[in-house]
C-alpha positions, -999 to 999 in steps of 0.1 A, spaced: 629 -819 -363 606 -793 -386 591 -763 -379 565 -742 -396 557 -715 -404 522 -694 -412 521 -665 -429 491 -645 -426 475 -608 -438 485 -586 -467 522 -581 -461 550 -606 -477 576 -620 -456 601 -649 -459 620 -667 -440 660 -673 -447 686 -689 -422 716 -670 -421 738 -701 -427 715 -713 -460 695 -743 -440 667 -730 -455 647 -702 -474 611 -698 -486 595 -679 -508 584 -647 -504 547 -649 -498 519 -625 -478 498 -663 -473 504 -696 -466 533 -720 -449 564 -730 -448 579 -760 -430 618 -765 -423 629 -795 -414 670 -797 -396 684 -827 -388 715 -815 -374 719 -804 -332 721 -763 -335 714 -727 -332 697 -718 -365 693 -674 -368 668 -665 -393 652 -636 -407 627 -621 -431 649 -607 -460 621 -583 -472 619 -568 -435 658 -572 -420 638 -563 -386 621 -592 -382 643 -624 -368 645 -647 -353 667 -679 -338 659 -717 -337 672 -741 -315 673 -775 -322 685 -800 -297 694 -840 -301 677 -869 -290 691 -872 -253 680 -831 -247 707 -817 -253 711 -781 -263 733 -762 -282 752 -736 -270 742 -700 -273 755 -669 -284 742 -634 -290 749 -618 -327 
């Protein structure tokens, strides 16, 4: 599975998962694409504004989902 992401106006933001799966660049333009092959819960956020996360979840070919949690 991938997801993107689109960064738009003047600010920079990132986005970082909390477990490493994936970090881009700092950047106030452009996109980002992830792509997780594993089944999970993936908790992100933007680094240059802590504020701002957010949480994937990624399910397996039959549907399934992951189990959730709150932080």
């Amino acid at each position: 599975a991938s997801v993107t992401w689109q960064f738009v106006g003047s600010l920079p933001h990132n986005v970082t998962a909390e477990d490493g799966a994936f970090e881009s660049d700092t950047v106030s333009s452009g996109t980002f694409e992830a792509s997780l092959a594993a089944a999970g819960t993936y908790d992100y956020e933007c680094t240059v504004h802590p504020s701002m996360r957010g949480r994937l979840f990624v399910v397996d070919g039959a549907g399934d989902t992951p189990a959730t949690s709150t932080p």
